[in-house]
KESEVEX-108967 format. One record per residue (C-alpha): residue in one letter; residue number from 1; x, y, z. Coordinates in nm, 2 decimals, always signed. Layout:
! KESEVEX-108967
 residu num      X      Y      Z
      a NUM      X      Y      Z
...
//
This chain:
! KESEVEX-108967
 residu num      X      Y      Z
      x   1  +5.15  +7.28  -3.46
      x   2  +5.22  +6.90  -3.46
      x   3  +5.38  +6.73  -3.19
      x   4  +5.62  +6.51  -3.35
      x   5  +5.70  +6.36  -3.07
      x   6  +5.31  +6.21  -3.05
      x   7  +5.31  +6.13  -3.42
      x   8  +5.61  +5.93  -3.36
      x   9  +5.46  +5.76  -3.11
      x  10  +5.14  +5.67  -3.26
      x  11  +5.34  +5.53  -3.54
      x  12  +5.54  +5.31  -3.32
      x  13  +5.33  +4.97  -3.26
      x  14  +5.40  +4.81  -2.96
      x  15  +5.49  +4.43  -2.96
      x  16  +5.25  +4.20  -2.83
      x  17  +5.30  +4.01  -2.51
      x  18  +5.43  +3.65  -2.60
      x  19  +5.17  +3.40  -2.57
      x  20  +5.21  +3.10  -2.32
      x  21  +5.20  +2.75  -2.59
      x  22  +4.94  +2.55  -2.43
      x  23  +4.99  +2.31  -2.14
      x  24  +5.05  +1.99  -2.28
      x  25  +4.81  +1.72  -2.21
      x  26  +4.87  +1.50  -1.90
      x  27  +4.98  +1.16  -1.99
      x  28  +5.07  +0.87  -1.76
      x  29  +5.20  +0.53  -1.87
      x  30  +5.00  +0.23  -1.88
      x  31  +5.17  -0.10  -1.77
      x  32  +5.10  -0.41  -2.01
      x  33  +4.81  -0.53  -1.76
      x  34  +4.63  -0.20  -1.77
      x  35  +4.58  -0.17  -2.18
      x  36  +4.28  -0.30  -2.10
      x  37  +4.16  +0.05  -2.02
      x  38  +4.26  +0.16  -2.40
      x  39  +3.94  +0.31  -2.58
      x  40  +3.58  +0.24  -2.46
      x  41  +3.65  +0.15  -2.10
      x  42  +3.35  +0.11  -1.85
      x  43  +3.35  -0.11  -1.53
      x  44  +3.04  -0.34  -1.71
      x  45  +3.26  -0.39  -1.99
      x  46  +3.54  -0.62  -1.93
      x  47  +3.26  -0.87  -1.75
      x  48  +3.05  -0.87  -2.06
      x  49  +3.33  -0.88  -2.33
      x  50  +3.47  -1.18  -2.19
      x  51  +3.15  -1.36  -2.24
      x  52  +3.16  -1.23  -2.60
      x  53  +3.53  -1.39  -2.66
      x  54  +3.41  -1.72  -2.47
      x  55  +3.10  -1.78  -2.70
      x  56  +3.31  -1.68  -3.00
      x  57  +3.59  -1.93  -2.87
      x  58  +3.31  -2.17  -2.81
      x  59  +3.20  -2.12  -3.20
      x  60  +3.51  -2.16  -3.32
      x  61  +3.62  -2.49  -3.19
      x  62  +3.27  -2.62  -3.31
      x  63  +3.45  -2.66  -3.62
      x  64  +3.64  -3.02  -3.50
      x  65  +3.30  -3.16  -3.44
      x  66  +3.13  -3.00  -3.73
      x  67  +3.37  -3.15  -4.00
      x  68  +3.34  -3.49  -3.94
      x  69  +2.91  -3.44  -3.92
      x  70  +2.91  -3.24  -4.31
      x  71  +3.18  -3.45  -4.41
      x  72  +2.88  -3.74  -4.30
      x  73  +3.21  -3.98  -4.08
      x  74  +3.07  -4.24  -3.88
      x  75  +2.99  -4.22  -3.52
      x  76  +3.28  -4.25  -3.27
      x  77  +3.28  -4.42  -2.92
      x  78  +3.09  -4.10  -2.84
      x  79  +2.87  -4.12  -3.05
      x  80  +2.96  -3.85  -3.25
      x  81  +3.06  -3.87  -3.58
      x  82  +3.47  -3.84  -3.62
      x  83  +3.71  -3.87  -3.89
      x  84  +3.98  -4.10  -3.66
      x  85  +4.30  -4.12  -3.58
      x  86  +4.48  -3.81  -3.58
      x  87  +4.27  -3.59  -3.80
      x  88  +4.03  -3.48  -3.48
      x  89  +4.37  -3.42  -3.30
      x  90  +4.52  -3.19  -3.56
      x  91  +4.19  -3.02  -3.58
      x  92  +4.16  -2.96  -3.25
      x  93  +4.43  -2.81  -3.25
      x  94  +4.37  -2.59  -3.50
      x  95  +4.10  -2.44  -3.40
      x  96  +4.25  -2.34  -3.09
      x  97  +4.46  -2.08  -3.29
      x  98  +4.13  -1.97  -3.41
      x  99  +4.14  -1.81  -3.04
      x 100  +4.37  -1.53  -3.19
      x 101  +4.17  -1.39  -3.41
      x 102  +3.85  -1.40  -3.24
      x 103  +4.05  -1.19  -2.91
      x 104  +4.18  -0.98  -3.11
      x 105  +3.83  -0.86  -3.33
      x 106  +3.69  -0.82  -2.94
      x 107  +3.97  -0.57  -2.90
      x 108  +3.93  -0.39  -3.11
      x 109  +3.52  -0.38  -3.20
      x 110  +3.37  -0.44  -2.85
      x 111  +3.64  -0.27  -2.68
      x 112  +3.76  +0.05  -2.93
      x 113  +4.14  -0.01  -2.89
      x 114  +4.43  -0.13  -3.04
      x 115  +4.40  -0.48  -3.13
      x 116  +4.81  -0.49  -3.14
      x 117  +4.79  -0.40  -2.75
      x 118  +4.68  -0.74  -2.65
      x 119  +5.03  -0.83  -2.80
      x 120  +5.25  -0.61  -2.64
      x 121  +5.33  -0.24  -2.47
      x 122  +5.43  -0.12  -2.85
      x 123  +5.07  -0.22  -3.01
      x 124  +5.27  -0.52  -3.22
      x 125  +5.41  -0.85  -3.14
      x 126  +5.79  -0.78  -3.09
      x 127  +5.94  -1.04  -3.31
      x 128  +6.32  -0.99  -3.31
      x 129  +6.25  -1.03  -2.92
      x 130  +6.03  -1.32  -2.97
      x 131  +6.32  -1.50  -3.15
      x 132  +6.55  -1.46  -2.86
      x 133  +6.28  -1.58  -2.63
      x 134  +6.23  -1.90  -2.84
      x 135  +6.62  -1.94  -2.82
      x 136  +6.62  -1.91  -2.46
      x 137  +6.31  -2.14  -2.43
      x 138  +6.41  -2.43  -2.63
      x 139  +6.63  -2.64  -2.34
      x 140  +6.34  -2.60  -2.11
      x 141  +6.13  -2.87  -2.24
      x 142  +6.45  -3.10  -2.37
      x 143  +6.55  -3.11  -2.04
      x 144  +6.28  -3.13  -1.85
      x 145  +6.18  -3.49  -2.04
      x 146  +6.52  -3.61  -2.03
      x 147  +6.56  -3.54  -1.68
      x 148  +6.22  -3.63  -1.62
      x 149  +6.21  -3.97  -1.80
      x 150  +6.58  -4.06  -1.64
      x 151  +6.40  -4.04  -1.23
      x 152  +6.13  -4.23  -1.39
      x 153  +6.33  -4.47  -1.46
      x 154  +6.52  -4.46  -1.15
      x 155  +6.21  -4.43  -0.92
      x 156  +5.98  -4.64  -1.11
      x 157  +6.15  -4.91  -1.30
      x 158  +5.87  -5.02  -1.56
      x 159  +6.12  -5.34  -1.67
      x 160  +5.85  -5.37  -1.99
      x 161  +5.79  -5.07  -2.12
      x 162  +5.92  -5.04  -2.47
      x 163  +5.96  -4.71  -2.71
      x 164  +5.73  -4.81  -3.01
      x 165  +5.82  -4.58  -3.34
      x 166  +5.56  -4.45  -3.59
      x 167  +5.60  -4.52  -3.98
      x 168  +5.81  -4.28  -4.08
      x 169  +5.60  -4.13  -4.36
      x 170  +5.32  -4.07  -4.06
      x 171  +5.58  -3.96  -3.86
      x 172  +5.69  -3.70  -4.12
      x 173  +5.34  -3.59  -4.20
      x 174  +5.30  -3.54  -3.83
      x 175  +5.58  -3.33  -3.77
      x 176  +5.46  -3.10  -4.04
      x 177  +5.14  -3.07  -3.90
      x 178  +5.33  -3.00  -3.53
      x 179  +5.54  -2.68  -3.67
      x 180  +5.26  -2.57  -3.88
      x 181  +4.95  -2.52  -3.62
      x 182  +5.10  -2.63  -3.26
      x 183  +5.29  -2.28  -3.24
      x 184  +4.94  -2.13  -3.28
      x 185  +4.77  -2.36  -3.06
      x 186  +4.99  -2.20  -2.82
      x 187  +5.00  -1.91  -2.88
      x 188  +4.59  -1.86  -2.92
      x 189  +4.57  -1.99  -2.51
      x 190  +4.85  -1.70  -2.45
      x 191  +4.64  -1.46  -2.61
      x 192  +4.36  -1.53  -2.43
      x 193  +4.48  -1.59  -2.07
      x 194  +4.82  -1.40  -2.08
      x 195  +4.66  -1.15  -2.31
      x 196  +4.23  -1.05  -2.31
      x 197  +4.22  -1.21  -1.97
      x 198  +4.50  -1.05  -1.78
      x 199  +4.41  -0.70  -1.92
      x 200  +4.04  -0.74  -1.88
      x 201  +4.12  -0.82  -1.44
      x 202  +4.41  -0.58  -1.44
      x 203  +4.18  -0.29  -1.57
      x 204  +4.00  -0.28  -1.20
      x 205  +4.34  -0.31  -1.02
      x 206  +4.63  -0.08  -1.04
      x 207  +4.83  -0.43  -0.92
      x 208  +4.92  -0.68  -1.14
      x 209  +4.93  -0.95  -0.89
      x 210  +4.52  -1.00  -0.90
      x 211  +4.55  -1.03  -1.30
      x 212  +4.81  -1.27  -1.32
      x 213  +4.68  -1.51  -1.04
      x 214  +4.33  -1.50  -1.17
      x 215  +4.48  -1.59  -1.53
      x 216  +4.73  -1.85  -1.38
      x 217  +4.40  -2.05  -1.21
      x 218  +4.19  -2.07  -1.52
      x 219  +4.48  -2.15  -1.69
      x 220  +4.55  -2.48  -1.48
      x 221  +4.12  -2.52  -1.43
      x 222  +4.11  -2.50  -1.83
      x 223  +4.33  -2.79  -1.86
      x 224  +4.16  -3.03  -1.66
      x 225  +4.24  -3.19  -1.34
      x 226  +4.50  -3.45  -1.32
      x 227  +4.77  -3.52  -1.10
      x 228  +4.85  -3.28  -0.78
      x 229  +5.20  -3.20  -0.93
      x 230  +5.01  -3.13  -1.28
      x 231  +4.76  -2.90  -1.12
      x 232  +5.03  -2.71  -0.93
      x 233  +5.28  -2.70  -1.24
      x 234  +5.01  -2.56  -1.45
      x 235  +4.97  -2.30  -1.19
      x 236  +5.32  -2.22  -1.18
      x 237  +5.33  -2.19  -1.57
      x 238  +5.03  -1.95  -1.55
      x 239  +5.21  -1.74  -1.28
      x 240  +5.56  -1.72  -1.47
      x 241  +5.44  -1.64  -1.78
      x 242  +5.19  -1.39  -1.65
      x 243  +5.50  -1.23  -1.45
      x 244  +5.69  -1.22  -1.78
      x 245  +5.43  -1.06  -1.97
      x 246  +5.37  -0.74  -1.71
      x 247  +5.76  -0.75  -1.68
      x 248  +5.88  -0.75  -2.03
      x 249  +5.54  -0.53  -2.14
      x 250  +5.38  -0.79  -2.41
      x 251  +5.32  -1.20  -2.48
      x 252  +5.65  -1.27  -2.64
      x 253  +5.77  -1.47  -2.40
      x 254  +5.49  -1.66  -2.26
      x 255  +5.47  -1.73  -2.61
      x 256  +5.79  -1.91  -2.69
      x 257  +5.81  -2.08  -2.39
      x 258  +5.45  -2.23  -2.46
      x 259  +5.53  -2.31  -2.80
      x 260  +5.83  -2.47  -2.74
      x 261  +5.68  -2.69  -2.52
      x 262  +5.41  -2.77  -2.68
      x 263  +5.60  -2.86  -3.00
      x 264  +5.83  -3.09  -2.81
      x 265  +5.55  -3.26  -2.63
      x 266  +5.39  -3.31  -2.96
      x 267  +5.72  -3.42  -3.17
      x 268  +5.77  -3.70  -2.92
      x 269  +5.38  -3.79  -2.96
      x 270  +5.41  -3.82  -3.29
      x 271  +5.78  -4.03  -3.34
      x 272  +5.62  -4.29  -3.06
      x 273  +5.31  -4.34  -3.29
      x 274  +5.07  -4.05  -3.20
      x 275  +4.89  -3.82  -3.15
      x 276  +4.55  -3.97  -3.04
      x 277  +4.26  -3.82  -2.86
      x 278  +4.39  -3.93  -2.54
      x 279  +4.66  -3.72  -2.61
      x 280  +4.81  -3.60  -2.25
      x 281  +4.85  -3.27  -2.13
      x 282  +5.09  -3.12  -1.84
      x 283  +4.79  -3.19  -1.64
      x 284  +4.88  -3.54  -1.62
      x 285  +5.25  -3.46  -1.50
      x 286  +5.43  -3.72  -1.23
      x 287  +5.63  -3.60  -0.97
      x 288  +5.94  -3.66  -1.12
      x 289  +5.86  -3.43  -1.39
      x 290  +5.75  -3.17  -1.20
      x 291  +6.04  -3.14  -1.00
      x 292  +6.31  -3.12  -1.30
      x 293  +6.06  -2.85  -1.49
      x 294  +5.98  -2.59  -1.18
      x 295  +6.32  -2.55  -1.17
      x 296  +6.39  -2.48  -1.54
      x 297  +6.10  -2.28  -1.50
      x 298  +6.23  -2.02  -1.27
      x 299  +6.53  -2.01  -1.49
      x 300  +6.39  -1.94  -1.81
      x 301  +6.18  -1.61  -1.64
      x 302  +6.48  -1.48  -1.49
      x 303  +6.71  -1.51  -1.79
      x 304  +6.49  -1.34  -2.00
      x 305  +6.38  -1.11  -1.75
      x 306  +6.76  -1.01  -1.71
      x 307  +6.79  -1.02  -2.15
      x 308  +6.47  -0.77  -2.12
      x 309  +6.64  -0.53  -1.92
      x 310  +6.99  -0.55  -2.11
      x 311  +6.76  -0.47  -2.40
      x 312  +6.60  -0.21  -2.25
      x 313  +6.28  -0.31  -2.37
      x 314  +5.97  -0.08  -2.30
      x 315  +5.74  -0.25  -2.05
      x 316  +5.49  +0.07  -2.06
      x 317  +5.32  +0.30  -2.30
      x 318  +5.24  +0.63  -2.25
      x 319  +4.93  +0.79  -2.35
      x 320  +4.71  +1.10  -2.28
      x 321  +4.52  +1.13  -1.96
      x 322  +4.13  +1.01  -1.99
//
């Protein structure tokens, strides 16, 4: 006889116990001086690479004093053959933005990562936020050489100094030249001291205070030594800008502020009759400047620090545990 009761038990199948989904992977969030340890990551690495980006910088601003040698210019004071003028200026110049591309190839052959995450947290340069930065950046220079030229005058009354004017179509042609490469003049030094050279010390330090004093010095030693107060200022620039980058997660703002000032200083070189290859840098700052622009400084790093937290704007990224 059949047990039916069996029968209907062997035809019964029994569900299977539910599965556990798979732990997710760990993930932690990288702040912008730690993207450094994106891809290929090894403590030799960082040391080596920079070498890479300084020869290639090195190559790349060869092209000033090539030019004039194939275009066959006569020797210079220096000896070395130059076109004159300006043109040496401008091509300086230019070939400092060069510095963007050649950080960025590092990134992303020598170093297997993003090349966007030398620009900020979000692997791209932010450019709505960039905007308001160069907004918020613009008085800093404006008054820093009124302000600066008024305690001139009041502490060092020159009596014979004169403002000299350029010809006009110079002048035009100069401000041309200003918009067109200055911005990237400036923003090539960001990439590589706010950017590759922030990341490459903040990948042995959990801190961001080692990467952005270690950028802020061969910032200032990278422009030369001047005055004291130009010295110190270019410190202070380093320092701010580094700040704002780890704060606000990308090179935005060191950016704008640097190409603002930059362009300024340049405009005004180029309405008084320049620029020449004694062009002056904020290494060769007086006092009287320095004290009106540390001040505007400060200001301009905690307004946008305050705009970058209003916005909400990510200052980390997030990826999987290696």
């Amino acid at each position: 006889m059949i047990d039916a009761g069996a029968l209907l038990g062997a035809m019964t199948t029994t569900a299977p116990a539910p599965v556990a989904p798979p732990a997710p992977a760990p993930r932690h969030d990288l702040p912008f001086h730690r993207l450094g340890r994106l891809g290929r990551h090894h403590w030799w690495l960082p040391p080596l690479a920079t070498l890479a980006v300084l020869v290639g910088i090195v190559v790349v601003q060869l092209v000033p004093a090539i030019a004039p040698l194939v275009a066959g210019r006569p020797d210079g004071p220096d000896g070395y053959p130059v076109f004159g003028g300006a043109t040496d200026t401008w091509l300086l110049v230019g070939a400092l933005g060069l510095t963007i591309p050649v950080v960025l190839l590092a990134a992303r052959v020598l170093q297997n990562r993003p090349a966007g995450s030398l620009s900020s947290v979000t692997g791209r340069l932010r450019w709505r936020w960039l905007g308001i930065c160069l907004l918020v950046a613009v008085p800093v220079p404006v008054l820093t050489l009124g302000g600066g030229i008024a305690l001139l005058a009041l502490t060092e009354p020159a009596g014979e100094a004169a403002l000299t004017l350029g010809a006009w179509p110079k002048v035009l042609v100069g401000l041309a030249l200003t918009l067109a490469l200055v911005p990237f003049q400036a923003a090539g030094e960001e990439y590589f001291f706010r950017g590759w050279l922030l990341q490459a010390v903040g990948g042995y330090t959990r801190s961001a205070i080692p990467a952005i004093v270690v950028s802020a010095l061969a910032f200032s030693l990278a422009h030369g030594l001047g005055t004291r107060w130009g010295f110190v200022e270019l410190v202070l620039f380093g320092l701010v800008t580094g700040w704002l980058a780890y704060r606000t997660g990308g090179l935005e703002a060191a950016i704008a502020l640097h190409a603002v000032n930059n362009v300024v200083a340049f405009a005004l070189d180029v309405i008084t009759g320049g620029p020449t290859n004694d062009l002056s840098t904020a290494a060769d700052m007086p006092w009287q400047l320095f004290v009106i622009d540390v001040p505007l400084l400060v200001a301009y790093a905690l307004v946008v620090r305050w705009l970058a937290g209003r916005r909400r704007l990510a200052t980390t990224t997030a990826i999987g545990a290696t």
